[in-house]
N, CA, C and O atoms as a printed pandas DataFrame, in Angstrom:
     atom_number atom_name residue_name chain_id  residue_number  x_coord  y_coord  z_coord
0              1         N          UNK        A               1  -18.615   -8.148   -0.964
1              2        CA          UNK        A               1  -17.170   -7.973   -0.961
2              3         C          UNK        A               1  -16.776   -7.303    0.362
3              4         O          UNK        A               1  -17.324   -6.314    0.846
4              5         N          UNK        A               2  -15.788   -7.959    0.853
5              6        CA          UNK        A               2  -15.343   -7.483    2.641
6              7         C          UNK        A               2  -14.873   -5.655    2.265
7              8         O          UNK        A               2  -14.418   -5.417    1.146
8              9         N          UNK        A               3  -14.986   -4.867    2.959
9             10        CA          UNK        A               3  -14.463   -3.812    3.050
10            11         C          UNK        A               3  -13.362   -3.404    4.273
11            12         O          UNK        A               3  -13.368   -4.019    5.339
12            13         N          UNK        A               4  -12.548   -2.451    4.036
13            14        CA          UNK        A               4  -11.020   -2.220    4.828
14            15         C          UNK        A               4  -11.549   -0.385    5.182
15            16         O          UNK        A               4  -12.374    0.288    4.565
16            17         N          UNK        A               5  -10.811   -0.053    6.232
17            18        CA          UNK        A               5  -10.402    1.135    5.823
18            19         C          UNK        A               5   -8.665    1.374    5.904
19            20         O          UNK        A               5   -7.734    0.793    6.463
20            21         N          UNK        A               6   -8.763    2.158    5.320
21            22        CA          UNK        A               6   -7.565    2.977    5.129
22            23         C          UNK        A               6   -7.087    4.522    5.458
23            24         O          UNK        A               6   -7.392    5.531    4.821
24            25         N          UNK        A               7   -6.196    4.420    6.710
25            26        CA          UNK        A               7   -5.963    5.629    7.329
26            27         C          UNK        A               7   -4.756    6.177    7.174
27            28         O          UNK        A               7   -3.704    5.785    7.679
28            29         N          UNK        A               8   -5.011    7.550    6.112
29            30        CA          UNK        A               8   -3.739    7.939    5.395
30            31         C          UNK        A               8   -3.414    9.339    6.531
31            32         O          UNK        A               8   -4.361   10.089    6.768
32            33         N          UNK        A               9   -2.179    9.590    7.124
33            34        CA          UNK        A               9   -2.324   10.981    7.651
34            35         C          UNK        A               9   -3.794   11.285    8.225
35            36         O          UNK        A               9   -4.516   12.194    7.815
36            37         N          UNK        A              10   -4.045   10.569    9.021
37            38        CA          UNK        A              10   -4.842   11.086    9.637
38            39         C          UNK        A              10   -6.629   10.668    8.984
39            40         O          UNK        A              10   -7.661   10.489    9.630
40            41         N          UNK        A              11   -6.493   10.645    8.147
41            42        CA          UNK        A              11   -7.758   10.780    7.185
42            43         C          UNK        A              11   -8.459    9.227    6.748
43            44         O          UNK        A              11   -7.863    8.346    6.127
44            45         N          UNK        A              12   -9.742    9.166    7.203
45            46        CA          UNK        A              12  -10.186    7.578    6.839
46            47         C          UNK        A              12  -10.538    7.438    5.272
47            48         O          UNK        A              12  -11.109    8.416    4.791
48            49         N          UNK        A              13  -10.327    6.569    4.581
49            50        CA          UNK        A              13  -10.623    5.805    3.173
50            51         C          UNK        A              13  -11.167    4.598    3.372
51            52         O          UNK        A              13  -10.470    3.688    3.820
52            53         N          UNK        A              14  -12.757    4.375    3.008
53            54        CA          UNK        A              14  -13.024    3.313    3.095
54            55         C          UNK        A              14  -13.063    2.563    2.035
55            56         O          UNK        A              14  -13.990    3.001    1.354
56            57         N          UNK        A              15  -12.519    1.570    1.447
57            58        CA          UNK        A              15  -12.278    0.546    0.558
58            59         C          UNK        A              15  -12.655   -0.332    0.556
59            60         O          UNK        A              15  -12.571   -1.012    1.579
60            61         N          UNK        A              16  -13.433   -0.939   -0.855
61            62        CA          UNK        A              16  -14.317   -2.801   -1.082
62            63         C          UNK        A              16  -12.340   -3.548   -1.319
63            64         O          UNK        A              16  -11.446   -3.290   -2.124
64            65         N          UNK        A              17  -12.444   -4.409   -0.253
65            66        CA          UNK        A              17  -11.451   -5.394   -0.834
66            67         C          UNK        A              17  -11.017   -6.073   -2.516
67            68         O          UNK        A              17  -11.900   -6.724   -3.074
68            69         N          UNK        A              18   -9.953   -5.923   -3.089
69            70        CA          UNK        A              18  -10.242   -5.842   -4.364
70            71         C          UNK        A              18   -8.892   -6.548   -4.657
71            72         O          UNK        A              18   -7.801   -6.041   -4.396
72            73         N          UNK        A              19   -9.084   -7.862   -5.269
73            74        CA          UNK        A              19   -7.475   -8.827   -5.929
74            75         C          UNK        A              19   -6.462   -7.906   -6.862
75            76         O          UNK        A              19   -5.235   -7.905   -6.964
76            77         N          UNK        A              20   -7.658   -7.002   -7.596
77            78        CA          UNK        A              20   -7.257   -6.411   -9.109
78            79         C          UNK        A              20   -7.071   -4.714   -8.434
79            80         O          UNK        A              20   -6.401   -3.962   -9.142
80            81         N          UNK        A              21   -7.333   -4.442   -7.824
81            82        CA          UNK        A              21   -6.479   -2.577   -7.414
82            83         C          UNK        A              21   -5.752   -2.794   -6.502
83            84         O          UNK        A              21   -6.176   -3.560   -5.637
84            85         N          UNK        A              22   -4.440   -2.230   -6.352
85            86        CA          UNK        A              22   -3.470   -2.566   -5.660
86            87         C          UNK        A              22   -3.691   -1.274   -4.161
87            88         O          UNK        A              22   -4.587   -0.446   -3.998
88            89         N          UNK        A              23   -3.032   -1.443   -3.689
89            90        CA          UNK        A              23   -3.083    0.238   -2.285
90            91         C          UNK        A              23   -2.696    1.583   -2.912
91            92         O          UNK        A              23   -3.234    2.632   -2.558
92            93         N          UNK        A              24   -1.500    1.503   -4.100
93            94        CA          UNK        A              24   -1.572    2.581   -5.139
94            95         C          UNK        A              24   -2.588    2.514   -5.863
95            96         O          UNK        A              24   -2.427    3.677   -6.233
96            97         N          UNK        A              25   -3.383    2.245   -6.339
97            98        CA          UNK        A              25   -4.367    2.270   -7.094
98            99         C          UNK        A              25   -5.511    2.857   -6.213
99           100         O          UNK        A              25   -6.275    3.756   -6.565
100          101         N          UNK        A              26   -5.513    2.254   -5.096
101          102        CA          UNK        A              26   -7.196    2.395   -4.462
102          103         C          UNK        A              26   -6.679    4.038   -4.003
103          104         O          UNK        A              26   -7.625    4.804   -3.819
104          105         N          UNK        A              27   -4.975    4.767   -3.762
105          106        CA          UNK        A              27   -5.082    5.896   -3.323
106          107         C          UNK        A              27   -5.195    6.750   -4.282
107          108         O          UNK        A              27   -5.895    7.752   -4.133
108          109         N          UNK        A              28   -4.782    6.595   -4.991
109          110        CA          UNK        A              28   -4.832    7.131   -6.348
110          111         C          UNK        A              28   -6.597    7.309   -6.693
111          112         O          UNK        A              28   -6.973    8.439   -7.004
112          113         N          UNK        A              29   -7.035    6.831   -6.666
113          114        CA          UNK        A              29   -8.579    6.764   -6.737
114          115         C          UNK        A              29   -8.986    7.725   -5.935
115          116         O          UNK        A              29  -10.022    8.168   -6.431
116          117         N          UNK        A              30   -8.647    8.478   -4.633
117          118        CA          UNK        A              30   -9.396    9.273   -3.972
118          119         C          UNK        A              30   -8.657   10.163   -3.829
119          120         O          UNK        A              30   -8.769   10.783   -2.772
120          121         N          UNK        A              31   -7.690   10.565   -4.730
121          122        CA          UNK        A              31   -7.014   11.734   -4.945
122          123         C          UNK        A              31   -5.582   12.020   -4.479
123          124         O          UNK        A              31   -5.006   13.102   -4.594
124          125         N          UNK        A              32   -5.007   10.712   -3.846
125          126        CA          UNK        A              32   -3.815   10.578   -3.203
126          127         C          UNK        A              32   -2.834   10.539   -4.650
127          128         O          UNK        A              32   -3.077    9.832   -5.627
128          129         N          UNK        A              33   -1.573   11.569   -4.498
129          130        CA          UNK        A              33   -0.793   11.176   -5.042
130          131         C          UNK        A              33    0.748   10.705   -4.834
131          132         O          UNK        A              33    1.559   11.615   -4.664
132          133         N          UNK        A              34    1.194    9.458   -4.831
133          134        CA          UNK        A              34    2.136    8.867   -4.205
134          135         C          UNK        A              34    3.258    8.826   -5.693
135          136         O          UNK        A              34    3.051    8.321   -6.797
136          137         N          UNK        A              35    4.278    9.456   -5.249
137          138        CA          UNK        A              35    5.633    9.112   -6.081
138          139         C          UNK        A              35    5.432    7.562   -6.587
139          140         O          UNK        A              35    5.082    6.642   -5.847
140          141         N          UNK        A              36    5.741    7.440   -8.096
141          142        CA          UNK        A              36    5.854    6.361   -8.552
142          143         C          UNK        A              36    6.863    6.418   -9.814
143          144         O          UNK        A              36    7.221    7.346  -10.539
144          145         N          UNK        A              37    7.254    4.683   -9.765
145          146        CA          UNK        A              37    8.082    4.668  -10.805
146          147         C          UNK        A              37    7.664    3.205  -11.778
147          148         O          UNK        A              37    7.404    3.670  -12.887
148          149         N          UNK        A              38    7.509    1.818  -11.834
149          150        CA          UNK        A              38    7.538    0.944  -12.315
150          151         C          UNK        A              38    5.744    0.465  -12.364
151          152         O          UNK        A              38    5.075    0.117  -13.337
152          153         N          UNK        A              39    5.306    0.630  -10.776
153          154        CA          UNK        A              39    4.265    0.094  -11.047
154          155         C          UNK        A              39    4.460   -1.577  -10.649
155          156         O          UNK        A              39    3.368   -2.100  -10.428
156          157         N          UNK        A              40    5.323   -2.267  -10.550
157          158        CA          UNK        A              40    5.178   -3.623  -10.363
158          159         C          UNK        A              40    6.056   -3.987   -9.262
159          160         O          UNK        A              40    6.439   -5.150   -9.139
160          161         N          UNK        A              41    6.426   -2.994   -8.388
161          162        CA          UNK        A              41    7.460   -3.430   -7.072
162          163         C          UNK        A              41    8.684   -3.639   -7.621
163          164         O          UNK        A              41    9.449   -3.881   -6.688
164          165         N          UNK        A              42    9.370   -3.674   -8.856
165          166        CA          UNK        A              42   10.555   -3.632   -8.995
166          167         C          UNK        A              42   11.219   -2.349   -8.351
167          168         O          UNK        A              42   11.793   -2.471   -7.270
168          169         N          UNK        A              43   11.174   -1.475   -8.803
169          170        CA          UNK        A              43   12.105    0.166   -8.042
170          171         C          UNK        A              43   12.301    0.607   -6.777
171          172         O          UNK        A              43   13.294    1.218   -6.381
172          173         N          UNK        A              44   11.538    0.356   -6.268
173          174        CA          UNK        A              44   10.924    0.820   -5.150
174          175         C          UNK        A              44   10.753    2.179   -4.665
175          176         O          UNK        A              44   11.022    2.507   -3.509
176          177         N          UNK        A              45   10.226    3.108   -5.712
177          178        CA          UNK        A              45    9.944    4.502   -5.673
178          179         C          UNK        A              45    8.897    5.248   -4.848
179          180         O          UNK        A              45    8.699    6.439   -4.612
180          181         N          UNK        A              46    8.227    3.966   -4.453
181          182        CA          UNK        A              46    6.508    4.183   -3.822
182          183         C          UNK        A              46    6.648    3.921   -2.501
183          184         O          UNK        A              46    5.606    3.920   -1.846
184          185         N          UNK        A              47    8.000    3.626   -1.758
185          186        CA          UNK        A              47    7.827    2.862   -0.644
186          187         C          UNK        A              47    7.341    3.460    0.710
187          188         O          UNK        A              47    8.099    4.234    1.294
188          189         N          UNK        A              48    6.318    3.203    1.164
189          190        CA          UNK        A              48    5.685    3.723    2.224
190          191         C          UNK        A              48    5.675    2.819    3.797
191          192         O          UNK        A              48    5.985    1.628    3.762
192          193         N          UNK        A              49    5.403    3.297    4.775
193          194        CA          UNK        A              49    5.889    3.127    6.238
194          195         C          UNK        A              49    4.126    2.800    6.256
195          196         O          UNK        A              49    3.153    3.555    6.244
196          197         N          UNK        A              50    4.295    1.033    6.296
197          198        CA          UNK        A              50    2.643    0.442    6.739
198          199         C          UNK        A              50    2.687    0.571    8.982
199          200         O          UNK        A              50    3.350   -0.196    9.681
200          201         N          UNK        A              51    1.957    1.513    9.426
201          202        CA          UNK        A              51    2.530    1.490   10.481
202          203         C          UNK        A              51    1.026    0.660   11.461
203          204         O          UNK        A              51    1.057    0.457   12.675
204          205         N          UNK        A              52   -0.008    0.353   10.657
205          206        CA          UNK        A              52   -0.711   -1.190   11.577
206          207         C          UNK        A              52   -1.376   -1.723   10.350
207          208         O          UNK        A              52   -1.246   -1.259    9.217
208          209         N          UNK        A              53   -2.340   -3.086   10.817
209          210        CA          UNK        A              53   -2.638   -3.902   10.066
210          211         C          UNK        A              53   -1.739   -4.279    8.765
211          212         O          UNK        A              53   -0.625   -3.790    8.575
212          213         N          UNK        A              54   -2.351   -5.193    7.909
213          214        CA          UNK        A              54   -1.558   -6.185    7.127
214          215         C          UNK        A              54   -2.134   -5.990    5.924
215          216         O          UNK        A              54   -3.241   -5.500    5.699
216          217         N          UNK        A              55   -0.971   -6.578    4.819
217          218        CA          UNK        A              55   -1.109   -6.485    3.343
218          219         C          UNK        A              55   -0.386   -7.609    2.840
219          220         O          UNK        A              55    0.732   -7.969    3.207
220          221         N          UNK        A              56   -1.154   -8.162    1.923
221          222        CA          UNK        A              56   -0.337   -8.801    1.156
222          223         C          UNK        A              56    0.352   -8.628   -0.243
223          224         O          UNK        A              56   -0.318   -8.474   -1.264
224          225         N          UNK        A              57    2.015   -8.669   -0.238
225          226        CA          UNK        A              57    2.482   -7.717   -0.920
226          227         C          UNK        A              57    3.845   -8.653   -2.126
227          228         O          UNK        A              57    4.897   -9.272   -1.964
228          229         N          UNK        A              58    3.092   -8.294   -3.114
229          230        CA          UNK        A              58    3.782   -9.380   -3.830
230          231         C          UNK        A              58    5.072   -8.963   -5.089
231          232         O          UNK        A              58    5.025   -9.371   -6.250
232          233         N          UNK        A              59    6.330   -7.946   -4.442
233          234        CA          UNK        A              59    7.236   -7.444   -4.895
234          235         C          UNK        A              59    7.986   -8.093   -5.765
235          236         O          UNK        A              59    7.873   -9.317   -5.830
236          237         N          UNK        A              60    9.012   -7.320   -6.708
237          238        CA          UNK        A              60    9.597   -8.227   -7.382
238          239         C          UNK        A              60   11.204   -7.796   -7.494
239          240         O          UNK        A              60   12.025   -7.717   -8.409
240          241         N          UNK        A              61   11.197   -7.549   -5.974
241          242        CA          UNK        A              61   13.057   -7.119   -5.897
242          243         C          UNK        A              61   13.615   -5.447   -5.185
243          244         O          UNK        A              61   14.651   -4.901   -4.802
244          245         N          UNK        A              62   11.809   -5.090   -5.373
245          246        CA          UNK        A              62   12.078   -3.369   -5.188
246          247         C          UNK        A              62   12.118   -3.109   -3.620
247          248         O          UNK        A              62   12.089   -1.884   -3.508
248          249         N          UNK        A              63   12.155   -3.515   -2.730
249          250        CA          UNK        A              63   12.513   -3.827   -1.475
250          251         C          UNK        A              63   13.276   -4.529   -0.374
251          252         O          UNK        A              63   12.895   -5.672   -0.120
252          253         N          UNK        A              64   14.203   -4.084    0.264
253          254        CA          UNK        A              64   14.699   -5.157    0.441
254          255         C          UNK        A              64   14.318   -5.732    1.806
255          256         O          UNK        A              64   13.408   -5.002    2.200
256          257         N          UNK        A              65   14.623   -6.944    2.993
257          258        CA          UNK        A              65   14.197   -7.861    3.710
258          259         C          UNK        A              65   14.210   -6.632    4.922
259          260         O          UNK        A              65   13.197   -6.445    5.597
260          261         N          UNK        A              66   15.361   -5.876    5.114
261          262        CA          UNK        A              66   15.497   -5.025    6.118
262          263         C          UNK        A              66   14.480   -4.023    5.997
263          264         O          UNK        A              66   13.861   -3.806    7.038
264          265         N          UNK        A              67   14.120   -3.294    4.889
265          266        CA          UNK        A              67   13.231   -2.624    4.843
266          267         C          UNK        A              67   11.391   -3.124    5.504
267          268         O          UNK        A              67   10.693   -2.548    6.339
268          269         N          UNK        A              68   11.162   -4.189    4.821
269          270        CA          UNK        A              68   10.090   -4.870    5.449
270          271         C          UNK        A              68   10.197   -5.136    7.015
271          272         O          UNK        A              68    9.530   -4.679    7.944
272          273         N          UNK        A              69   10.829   -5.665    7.002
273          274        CA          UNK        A              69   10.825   -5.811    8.837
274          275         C          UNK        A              69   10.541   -4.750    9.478
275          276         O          UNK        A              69    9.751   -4.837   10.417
276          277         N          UNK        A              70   11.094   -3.540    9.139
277          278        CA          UNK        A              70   10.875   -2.231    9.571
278          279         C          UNK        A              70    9.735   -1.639    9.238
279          280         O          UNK        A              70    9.661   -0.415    9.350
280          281         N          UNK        A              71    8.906   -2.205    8.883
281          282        CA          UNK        A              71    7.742   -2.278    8.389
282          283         C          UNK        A              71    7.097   -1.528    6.655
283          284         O          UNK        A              71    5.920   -1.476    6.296
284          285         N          UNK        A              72    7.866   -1.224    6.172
285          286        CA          UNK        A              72    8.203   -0.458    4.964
286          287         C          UNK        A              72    7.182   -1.731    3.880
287          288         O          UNK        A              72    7.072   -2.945    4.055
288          289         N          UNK        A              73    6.643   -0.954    2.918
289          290        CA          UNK        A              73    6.056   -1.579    1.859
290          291         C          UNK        A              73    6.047   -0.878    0.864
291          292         O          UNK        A              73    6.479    0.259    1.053
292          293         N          UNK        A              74    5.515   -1.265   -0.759
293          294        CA          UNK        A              74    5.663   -1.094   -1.871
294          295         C          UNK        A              74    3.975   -1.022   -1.740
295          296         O          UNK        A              74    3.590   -1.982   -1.073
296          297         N          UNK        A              75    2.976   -0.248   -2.141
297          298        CA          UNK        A              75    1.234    0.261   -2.529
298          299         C          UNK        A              75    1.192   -0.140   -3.386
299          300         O          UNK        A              75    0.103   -0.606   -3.720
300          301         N          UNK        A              76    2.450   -0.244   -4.416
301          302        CA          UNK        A              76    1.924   -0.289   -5.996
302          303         C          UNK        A              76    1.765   -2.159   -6.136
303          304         O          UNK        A              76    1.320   -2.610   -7.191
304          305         N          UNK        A              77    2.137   -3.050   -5.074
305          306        CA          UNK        A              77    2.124   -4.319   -5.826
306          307         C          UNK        A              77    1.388   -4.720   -3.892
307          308         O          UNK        A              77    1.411   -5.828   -3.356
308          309         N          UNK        A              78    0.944   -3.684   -3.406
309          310        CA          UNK        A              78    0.428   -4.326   -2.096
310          311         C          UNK        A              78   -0.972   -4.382   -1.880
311          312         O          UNK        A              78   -1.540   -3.357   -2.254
312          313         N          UNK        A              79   -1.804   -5.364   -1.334
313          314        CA          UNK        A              79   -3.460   -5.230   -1.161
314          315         C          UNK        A              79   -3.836   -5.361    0.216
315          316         O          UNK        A              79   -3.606   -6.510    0.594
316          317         N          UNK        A              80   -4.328   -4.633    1.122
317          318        CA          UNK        A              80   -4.917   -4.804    2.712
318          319         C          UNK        A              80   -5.903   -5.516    2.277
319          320         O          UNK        A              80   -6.679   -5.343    1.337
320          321         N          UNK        A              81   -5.752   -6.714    3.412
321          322        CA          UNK        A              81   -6.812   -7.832    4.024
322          323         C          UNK        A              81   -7.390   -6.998    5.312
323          324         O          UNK        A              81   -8.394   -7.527    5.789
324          325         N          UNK        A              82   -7.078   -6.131    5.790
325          326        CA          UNK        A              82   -7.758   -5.532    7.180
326          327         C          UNK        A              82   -7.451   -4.103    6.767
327          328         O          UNK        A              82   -7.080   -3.641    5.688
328          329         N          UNK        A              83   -7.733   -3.494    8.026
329          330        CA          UNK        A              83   -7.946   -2.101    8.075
330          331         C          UNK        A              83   -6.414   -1.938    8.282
331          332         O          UNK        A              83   -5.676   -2.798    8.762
332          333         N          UNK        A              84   -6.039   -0.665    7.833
333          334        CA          UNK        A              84   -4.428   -0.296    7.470
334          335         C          UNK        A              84   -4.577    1.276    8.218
335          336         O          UNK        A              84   -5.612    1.867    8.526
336          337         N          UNK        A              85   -3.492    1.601    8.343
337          338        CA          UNK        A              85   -2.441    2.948    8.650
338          339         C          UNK        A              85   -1.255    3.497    8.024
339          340         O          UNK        A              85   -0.265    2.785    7.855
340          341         N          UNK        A              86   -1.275    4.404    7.760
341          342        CA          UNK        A              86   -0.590    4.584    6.464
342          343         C          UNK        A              86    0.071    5.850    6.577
343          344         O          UNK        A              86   -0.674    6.830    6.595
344          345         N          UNK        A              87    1.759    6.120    6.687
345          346        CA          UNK        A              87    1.522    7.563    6.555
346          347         C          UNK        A              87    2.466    8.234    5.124
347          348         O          UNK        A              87    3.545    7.820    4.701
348          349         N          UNK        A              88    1.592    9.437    4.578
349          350        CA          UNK        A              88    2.013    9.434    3.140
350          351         C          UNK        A              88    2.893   11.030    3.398
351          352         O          UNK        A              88    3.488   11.565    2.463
């Protein structure tokens, strides 16, 4: 299974690529705790500033188009294909 890291504030997380744990999930796993509300990208309570590499992020309204461009994402419905930057 490909592995990512993940650089929260400064701090590396290395992560097995995973369909089924989302970027809230995998932070949540190493002790990160990120404001949440729905869990499925509807609210957008979780929304965090992806500031390199890519995710694929499969929302359901809790963001809007301007926000993304600006590089803004939802953890709770997002998964890194590469190594990420993250600040929480």
């Amino acid at each position: 299974m490909p592995k990512h890291t993940i650089k929260v504030n400064g701090e590396l997380i290395d992560c097995a690529y995973n369909q089924d744990l989302s970027l809230l999930g995998q932070l949540e796993q190493v002790g990160y705790r990120i404001p949440r509300g729905c869990g499925i990208g509807c609210c957008g309570v979780c929304k965090l500033r992806l500031s390199k590499g890519q995710v694929v992020m499969d929302h359901k309204g809790g963001i809007s188009d301007q926000d993304i461009e600006q590089g803004y994402i939802l953890p709770c419905c997002s998964y890194p294909t590469e190594d990420i930057e993250i600040l929480v």
